[in-house]
C-alpha positions as a Markdown table, in Angstrom:
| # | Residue | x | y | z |
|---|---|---|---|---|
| 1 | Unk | 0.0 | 0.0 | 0.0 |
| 2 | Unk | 1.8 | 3.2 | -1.4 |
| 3 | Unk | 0.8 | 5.1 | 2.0 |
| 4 | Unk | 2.0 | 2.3 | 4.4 |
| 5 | Unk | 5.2 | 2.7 | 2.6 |
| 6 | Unk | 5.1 | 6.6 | 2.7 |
| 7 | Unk | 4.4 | 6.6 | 6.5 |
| 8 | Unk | 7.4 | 3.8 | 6.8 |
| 9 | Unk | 10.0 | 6.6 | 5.5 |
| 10 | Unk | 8.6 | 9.1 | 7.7 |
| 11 | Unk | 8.5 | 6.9 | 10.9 |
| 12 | Unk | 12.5 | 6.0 | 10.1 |
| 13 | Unk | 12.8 | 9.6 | 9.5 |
| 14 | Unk | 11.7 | 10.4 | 12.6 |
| 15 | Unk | 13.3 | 8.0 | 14.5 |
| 16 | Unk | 16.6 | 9.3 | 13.2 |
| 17 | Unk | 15.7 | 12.6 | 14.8 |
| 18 | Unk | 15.4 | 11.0 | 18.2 |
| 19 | Unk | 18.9 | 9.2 | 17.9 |
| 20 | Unk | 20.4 | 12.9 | 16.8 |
| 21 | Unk | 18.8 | 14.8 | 19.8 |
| 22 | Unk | 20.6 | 12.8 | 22.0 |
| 23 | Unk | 24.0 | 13.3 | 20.1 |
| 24 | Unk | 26.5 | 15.2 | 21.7 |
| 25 | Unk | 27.8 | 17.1 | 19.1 |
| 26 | Unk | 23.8 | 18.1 | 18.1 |
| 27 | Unk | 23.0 | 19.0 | 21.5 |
| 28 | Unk | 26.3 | 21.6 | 21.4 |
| 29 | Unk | 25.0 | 23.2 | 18.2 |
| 30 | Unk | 22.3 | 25.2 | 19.5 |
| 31 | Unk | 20.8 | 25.8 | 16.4 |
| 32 | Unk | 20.9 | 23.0 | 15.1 |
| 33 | Unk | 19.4 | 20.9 | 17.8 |
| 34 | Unk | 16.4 | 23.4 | 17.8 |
| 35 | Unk | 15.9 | 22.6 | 14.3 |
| 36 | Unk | 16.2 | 19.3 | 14.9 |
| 37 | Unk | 13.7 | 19.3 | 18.0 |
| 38 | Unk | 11.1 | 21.0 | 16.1 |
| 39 | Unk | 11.5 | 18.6 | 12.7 |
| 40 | Unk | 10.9 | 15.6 | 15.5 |
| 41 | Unk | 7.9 | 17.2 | 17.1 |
| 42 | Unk | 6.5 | 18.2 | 13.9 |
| 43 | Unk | 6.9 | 14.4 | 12.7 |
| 44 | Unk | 5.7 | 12.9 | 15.7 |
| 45 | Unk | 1.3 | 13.2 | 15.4 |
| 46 | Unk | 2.3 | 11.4 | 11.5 |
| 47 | Unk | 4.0 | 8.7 | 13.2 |
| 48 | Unk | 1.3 | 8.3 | 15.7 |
| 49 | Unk | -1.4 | 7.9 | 13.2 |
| 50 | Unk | 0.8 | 5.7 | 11.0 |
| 51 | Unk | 1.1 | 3.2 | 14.2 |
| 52 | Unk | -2.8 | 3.5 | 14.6 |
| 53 | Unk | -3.5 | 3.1 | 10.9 |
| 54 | Unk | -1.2 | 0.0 | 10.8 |
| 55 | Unk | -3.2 | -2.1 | 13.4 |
| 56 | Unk | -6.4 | -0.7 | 12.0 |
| 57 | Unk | -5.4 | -2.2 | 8.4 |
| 58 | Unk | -4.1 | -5.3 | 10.2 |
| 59 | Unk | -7.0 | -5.8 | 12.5 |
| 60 | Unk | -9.2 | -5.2 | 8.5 |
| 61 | Unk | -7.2 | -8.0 | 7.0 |
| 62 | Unk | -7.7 | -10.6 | 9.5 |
| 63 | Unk | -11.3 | -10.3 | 9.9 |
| 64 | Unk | -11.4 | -10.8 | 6.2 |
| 65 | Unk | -9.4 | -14.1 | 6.6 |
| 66 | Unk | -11.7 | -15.2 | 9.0 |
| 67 | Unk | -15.0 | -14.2 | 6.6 |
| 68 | Unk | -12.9 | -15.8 | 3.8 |
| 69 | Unk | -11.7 | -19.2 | 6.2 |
| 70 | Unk | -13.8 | -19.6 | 8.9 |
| 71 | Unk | -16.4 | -22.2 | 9.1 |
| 72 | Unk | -18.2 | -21.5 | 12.1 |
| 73 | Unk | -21.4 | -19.1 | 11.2 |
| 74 | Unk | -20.8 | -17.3 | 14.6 |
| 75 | Unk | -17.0 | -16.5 | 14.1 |
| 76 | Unk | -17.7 | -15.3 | 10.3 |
| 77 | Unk | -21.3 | -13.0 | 11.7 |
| 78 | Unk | -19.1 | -11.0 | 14.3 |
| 79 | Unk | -15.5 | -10.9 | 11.6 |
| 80 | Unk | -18.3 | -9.1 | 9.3 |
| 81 | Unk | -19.8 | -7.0 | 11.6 |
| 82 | Unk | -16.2 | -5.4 | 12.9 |
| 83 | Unk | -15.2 | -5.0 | 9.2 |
| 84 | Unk | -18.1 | -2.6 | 8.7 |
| 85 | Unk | -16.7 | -0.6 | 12.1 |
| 86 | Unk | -13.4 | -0.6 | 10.7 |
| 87 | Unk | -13.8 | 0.3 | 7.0 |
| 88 | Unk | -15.2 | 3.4 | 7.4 |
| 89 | Unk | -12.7 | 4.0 | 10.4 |
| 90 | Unk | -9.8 | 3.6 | 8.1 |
| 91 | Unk | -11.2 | 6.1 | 5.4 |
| 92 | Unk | -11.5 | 8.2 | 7.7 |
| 93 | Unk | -7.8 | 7.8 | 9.4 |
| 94 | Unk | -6.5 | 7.5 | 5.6 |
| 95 | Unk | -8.2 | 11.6 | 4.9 |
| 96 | Unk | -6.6 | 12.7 | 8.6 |
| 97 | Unk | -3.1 | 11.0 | 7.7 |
| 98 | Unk | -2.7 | 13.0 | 3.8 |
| 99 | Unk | -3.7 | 16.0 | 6.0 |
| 100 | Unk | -1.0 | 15.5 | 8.4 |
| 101 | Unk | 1.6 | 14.6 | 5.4 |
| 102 | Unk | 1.3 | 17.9 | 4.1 |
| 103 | Unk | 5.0 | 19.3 | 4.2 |
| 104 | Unk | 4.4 | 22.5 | 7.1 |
| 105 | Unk | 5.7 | 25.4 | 5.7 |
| 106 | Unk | 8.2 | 26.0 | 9.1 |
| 107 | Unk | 7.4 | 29.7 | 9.3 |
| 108 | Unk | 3.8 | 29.2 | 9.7 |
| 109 | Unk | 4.7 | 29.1 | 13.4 |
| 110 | Unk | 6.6 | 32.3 | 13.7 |
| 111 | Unk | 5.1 | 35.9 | 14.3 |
| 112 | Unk | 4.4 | 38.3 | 11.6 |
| 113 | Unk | 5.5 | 41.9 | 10.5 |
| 114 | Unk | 3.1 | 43.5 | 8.7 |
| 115 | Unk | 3.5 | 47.0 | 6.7 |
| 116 | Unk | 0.2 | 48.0 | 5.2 |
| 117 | Unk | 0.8 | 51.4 | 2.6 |
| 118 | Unk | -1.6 | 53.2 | 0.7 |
| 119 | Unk | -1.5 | 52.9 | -2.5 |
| 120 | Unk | -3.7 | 54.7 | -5.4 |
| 121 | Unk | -6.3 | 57.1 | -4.6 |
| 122 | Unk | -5.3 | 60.2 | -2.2 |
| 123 | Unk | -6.3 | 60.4 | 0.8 |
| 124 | Unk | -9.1 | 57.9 | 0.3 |
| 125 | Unk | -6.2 | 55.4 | 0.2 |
| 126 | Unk | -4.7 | 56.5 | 3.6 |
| 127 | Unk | -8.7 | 56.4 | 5.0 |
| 128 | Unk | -9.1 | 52.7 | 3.5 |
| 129 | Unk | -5.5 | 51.7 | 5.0 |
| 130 | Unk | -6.6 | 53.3 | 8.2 |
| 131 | Unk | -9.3 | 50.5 | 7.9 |
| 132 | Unk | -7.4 | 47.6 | 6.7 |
| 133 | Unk | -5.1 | 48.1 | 9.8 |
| 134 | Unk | -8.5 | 48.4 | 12.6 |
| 135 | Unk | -9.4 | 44.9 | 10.7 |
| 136 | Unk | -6.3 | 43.1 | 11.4 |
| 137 | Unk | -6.3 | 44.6 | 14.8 |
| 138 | Unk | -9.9 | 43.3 | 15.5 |
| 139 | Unk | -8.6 | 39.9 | 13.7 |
| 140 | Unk | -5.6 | 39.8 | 16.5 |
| 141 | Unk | -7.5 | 40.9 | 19.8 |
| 142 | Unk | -9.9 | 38.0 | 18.6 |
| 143 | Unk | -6.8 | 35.6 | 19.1 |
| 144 | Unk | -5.5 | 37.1 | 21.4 |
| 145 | Unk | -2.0 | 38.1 | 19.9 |
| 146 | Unk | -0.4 | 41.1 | 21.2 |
| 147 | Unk | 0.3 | 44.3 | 18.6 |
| 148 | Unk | 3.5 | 46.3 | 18.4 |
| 149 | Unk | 3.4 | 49.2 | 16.4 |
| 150 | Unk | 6.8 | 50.1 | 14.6 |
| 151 | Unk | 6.6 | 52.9 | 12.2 |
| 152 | Unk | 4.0 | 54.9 | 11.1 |
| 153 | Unk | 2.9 | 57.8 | 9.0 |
| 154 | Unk | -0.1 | 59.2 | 9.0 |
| 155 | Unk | -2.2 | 60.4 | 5.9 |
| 156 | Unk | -3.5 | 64.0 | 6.0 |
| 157 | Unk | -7.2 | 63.2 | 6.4 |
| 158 | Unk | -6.9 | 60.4 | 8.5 |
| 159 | Unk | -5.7 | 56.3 | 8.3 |
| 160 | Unk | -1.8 | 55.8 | 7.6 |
| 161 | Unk | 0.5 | 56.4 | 4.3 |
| 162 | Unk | 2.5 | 53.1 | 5.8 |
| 163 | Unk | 1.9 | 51.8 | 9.2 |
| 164 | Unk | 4.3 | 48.6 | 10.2 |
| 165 | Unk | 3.6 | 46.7 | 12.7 |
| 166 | Unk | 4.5 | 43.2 | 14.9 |
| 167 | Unk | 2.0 | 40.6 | 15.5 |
| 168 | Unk | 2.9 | 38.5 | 18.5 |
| 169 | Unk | 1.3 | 35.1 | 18.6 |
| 170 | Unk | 1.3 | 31.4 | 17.7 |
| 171 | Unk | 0.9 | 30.6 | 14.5 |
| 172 | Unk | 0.3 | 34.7 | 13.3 |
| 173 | Unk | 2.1 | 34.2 | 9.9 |
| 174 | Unk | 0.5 | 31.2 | 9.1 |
| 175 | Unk | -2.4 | 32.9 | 8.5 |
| 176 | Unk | -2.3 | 36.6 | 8.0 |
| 177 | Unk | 0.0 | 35.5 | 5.3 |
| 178 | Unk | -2.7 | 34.9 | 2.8 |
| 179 | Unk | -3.0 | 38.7 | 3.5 |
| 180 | Unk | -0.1 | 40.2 | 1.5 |
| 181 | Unk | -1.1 | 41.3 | -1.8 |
| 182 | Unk | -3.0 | 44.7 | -3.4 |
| 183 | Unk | -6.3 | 45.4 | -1.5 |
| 184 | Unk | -8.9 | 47.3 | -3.6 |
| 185 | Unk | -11.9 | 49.7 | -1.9 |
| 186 | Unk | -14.8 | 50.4 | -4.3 |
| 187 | Unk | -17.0 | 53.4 | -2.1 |
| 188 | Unk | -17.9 | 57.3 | -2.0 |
| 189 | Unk | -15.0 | 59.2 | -0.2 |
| 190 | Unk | -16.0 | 61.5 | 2.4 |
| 191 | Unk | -14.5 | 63.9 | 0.1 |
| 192 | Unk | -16.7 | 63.1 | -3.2 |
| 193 | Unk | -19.3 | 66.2 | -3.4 |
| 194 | Unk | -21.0 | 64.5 | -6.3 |
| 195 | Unk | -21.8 | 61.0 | -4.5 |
| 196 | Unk | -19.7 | 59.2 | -7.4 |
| 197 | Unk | -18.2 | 55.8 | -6.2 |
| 198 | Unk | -14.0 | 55.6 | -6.4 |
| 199 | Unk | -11.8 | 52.8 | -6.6 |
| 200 | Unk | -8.5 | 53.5 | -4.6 |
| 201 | Unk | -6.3 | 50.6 | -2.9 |
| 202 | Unk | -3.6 | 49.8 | -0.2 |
| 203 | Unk | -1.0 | 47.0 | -0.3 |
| 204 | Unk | -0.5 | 44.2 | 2.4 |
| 205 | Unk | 3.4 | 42.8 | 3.2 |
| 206 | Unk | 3.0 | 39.8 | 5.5 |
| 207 | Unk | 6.6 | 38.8 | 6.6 |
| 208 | Unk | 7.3 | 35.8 | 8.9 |
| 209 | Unk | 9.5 | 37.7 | 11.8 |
| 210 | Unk | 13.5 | 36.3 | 12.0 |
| 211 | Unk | 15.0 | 35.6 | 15.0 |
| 212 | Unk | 18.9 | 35.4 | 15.5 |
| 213 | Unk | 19.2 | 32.0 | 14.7 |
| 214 | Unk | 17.7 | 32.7 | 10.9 |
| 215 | Unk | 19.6 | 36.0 | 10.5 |
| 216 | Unk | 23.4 | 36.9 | 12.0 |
| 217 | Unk | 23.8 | 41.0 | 11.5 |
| 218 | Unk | 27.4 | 42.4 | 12.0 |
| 219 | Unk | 26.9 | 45.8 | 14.0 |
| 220 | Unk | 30.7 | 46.8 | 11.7 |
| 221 | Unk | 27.6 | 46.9 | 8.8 |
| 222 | Unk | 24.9 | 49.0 | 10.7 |
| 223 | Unk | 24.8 | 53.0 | 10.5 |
| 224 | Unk | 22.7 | 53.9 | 13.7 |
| 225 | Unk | 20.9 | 57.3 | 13.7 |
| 226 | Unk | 18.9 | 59.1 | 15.7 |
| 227 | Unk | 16.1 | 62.1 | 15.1 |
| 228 | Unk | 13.2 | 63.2 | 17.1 |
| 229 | Unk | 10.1 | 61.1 | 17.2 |
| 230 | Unk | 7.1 | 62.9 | 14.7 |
| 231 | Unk | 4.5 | 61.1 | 15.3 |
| 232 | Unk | 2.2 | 60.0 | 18.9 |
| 233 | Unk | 4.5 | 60.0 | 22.0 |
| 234 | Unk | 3.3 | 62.7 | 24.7 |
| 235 | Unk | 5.4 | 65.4 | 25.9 |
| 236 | Unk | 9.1 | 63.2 | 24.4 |
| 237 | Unk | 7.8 | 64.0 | 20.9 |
| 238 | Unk | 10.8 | 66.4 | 19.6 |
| 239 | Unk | 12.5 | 66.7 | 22.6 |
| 240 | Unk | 14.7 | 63.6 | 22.8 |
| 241 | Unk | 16.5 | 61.7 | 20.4 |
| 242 | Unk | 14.7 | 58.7 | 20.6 |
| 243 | Unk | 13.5 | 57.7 | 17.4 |
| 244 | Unk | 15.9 | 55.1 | 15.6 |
| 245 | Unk | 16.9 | 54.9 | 11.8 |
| 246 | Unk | 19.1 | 51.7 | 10.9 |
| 247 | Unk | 20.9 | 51.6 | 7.7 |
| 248 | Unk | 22.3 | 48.3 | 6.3 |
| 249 | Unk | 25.1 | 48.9 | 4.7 |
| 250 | Unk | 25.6 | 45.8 | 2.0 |
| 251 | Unk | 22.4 | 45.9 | 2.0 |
| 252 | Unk | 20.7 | 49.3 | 1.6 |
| 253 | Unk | 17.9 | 48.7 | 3.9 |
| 254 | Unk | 16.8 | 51.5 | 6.0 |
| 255 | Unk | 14.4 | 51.0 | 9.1 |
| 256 | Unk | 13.0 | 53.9 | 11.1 |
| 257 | Unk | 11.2 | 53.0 | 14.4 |
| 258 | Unk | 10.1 | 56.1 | 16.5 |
| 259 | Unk | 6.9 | 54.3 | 18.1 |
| 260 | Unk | 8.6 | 54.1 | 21.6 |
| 261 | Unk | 9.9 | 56.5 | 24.2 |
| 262 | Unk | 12.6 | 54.8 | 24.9 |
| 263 | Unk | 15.7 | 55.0 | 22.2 |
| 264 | Unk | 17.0 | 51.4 | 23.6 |
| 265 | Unk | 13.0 | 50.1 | 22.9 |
| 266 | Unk | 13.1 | 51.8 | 19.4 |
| 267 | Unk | 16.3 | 50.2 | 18.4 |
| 268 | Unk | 15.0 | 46.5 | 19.8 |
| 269 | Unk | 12.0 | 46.9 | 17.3 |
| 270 | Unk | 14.2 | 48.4 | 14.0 |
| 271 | Unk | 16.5 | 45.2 | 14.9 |
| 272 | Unk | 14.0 | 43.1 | 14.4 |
| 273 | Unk | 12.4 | 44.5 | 11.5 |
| 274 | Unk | 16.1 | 44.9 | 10.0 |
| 275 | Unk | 16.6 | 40.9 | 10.5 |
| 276 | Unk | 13.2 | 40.2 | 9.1 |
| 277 | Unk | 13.9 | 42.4 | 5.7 |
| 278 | Unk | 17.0 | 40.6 | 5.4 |
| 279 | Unk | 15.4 | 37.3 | 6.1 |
| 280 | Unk | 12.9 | 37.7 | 3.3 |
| 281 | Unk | 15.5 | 38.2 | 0.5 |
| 282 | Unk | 16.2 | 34.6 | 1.1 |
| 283 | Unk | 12.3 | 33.7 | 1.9 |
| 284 | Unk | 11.1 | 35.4 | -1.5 |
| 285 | Unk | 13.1 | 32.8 | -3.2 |
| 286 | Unk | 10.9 | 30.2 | -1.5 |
| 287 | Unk | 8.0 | 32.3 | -2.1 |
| 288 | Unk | 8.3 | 32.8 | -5.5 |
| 289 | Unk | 8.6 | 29.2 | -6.0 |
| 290 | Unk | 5.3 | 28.3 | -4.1 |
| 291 | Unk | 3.5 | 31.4 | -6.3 |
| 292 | Unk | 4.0 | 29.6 | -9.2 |
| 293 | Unk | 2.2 | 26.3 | -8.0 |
| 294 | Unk | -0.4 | 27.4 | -5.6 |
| 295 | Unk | -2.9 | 30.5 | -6.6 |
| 296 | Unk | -3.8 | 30.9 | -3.3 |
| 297 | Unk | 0.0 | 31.6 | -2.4 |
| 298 | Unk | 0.1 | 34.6 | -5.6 |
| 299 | Unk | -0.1 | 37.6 | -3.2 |
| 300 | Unk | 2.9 | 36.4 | -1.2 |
| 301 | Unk | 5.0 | 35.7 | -4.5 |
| 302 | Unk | 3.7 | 38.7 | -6.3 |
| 303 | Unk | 2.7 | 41.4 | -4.1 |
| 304 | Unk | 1.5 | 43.8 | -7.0 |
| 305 | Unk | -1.4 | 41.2 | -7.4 |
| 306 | Unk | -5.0 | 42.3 | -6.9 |
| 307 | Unk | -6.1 | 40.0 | -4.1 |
| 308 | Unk | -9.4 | 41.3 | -2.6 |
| 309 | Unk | -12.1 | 43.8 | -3.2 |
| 310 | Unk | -13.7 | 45.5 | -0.7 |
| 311 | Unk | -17.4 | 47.2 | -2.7 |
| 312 | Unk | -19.2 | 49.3 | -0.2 |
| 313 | Unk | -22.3 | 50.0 | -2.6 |
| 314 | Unk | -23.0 | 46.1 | -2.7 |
| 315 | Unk | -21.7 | 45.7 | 0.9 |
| 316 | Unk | -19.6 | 42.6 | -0.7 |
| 317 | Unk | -16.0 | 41.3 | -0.3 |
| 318 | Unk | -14.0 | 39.6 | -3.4 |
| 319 | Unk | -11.7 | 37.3 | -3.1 |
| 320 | Unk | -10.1 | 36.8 | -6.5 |
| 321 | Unk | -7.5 | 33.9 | -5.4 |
| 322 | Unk | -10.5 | 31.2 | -5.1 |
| 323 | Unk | -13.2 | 33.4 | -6.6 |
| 324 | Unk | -15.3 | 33.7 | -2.9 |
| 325 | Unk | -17.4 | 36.2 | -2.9 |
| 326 | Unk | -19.1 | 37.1 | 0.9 |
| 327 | Unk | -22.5 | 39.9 | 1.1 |
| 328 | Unk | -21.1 | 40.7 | 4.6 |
| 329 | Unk | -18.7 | 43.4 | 4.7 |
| 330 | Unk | -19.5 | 45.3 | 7.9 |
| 331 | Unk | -18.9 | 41.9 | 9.8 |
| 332 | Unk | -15.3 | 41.5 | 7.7 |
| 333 | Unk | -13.9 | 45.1 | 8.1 |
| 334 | Unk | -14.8 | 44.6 | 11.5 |
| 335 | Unk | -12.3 | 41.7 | 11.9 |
| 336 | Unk | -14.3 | 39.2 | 10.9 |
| 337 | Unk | -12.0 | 37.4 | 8.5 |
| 338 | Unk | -11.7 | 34.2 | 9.8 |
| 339 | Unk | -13.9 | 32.8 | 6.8 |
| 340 | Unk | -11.7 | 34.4 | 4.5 |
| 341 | Unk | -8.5 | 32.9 | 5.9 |
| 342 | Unk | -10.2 | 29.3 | 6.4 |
| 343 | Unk | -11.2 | 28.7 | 2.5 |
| 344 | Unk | -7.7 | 29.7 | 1.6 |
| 345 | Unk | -6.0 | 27.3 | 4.0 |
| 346 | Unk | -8.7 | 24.7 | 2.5 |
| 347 | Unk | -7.8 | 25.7 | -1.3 |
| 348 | Unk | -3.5 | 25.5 | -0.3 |
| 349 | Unk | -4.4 | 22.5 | 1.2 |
| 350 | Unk | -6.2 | 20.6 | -1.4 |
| 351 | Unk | -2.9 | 21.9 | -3.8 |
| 352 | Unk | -0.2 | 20.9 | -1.6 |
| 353 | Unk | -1.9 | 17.4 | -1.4 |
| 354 | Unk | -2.1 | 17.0 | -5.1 |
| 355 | Unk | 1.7 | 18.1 | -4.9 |
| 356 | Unk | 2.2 | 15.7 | -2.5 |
| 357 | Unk | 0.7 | 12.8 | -3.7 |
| 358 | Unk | 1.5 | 13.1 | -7.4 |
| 359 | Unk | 4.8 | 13.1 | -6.8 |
């Protein structure tokens, strides 16, 4: 049975892990042990099922010898009836298994950076990124992950130019991911006099956030500066130095964090954000790969691509990646998004296993 033999490899796989974790020279390579840990774990609830699936499938075969060899009526009455208990048992064991073969993506886990910048359309642009960002806050109270604004600049009639921002949490990436991409509004601006309906739009970067054991930054290459905060701060806003700019050198990148009073609290959050820029020149590589084999995955390979629609008039939300279309906006730029995020995961899913299982 192809599966049986899939599972085998991935059993022997794991087993493997266990004999490196207790290996000395593993367990003095931080980083390399914590990769190593989290493959295991990540194996492990595959290997459990396999074990359950085999004595399921052995359990199947002999109460078919005993239908197919047994002479006593009794004996061949109760083999039949625990083959119709375990037939449908093992269908169902077989679905949960190719679920649990998927290949994680290993930065589903981490937290997320998001930067959400207004795109075409004035001020109606900043106004409608002023929203997007309310909605992902919304999304984030309702799982409780924590919010740490970075940078932001505001628009001149309200909502944000570019706001950046961490998202704290288990899992955050995973699925605000299916965020990045070109969000469209389709509504009367507070500024239309004649009641006409305009299309403006914002983009979405979802970045999984690096930690020091993905990304290893020389200071020799950092230029540190500091300016006076612009933006909210109370009575330390252009009085102190504390806002943060970090150049990378090689690189080019240039962060600015001025969201905290604190200089040493500014220059904790451009660090990270510096690490996790870096990190995705590598990551887009990935990314770009994925894009081409999963529509769902287009926005995070090709950020210039038109994701969702947001129509005010029809009180509908688009969602051009798997062609869902919901008559509930109040409820989704409220936070409500969860339904969104769900078919998408269902759509990659059904792609990765077709990856998976044709290969």
């Amino acid at each position: 049975m192809e599966i049986l033999d899939k599972l085998e490899v991935i059993k022997n796989r794991w087993e493997e892990l266990a004999e490196q974790m207790s290996d000395p020279n593993v367990i003095a390579d931080m980083k390399r042990f914590i990769k190593i840990n989290k493959d295991y774990k990540d194996l492990e609830p595959v290997v459990l099922a396999y074990k359950e699936f085999k004595t399921l499938v052995e359990n199947i075969k002999n109460a078919r010898d005993i239908i197919e060899n047994e002479t006593d009526a009794d004996f061949k009455e109760m083999a039949k009836e625990e083959l119709d208990e375990l037939v449908p048992q093992q269908e169902i064991l077989e679905e949960k298994i190719r679920l649990l073969m998927i290949p994680k993506d290993p930065e589903d886990d981490k937290n997320a950076v998001m930067e959400i910048r207004a795109g075409t359309g004035g001020d109606e642009a900043s106004i409608f990124a002023g929203d997007l960002y309310r909605m992902y806050q919304k999304f984030c109270d309702s799982k409780k992950w924590k919010i740490d604004i970075v940078n932001v600049n505001e628009g001149t009639s309200g909502g944000f130019k570019e706001i950046v921002f961490n998202v704290n949490g288990p899992g955050a990436y995973g699925l605000l991911k299916f965020e990045s991409g070109v969000h469209r509004v389709q509504r009367v601006p507070k500024t239309e006099t004649q009641g006409r309906v305009h299309t403006s739009a914002a983009s979405v970067v979802v970045l999984p956030e690096a930690d020091e054991f993905d990304i290893e930054l020389n200071e020799k290459d950092i230029r540190k500066d500091t300016f006076c905060s612009s933006g909210p701060g109370g009575q330390s806003v252009n009085t102190t130095y504390s806002a943060i700019r970090l150049t990378h050198i090689p690189s080019g990148i240039v962060v600015s964090c001025q969201d905290e009073k604190s200089q040493i609290k500014n220059l904790a959050k451009a660090m990270k954000v510096l690490r996790t820029r870096l990190y995705e020149r590598e990551y887009a590589k990935h990314l770009e790969e994925m894009s081409k084999k999963r529509k769902t995955m287009v926005s995070t390979g090709d950020r210039s691509a038109k994701i969702r629609t947001y129509n005010w008039p029809q009180g509908r939300v688009t969602d051009h990646r798997i062609n869902l279309t919901l008559y509930n906006l109040p409820s989704i730029i409220g936070g409500d998004i969860g339904e969104i995020i769900e078919k998408l995961q269902m759509a990659e899913n059904a792609e990765r296993l077709k990856e998976e299982f044709d290969s």
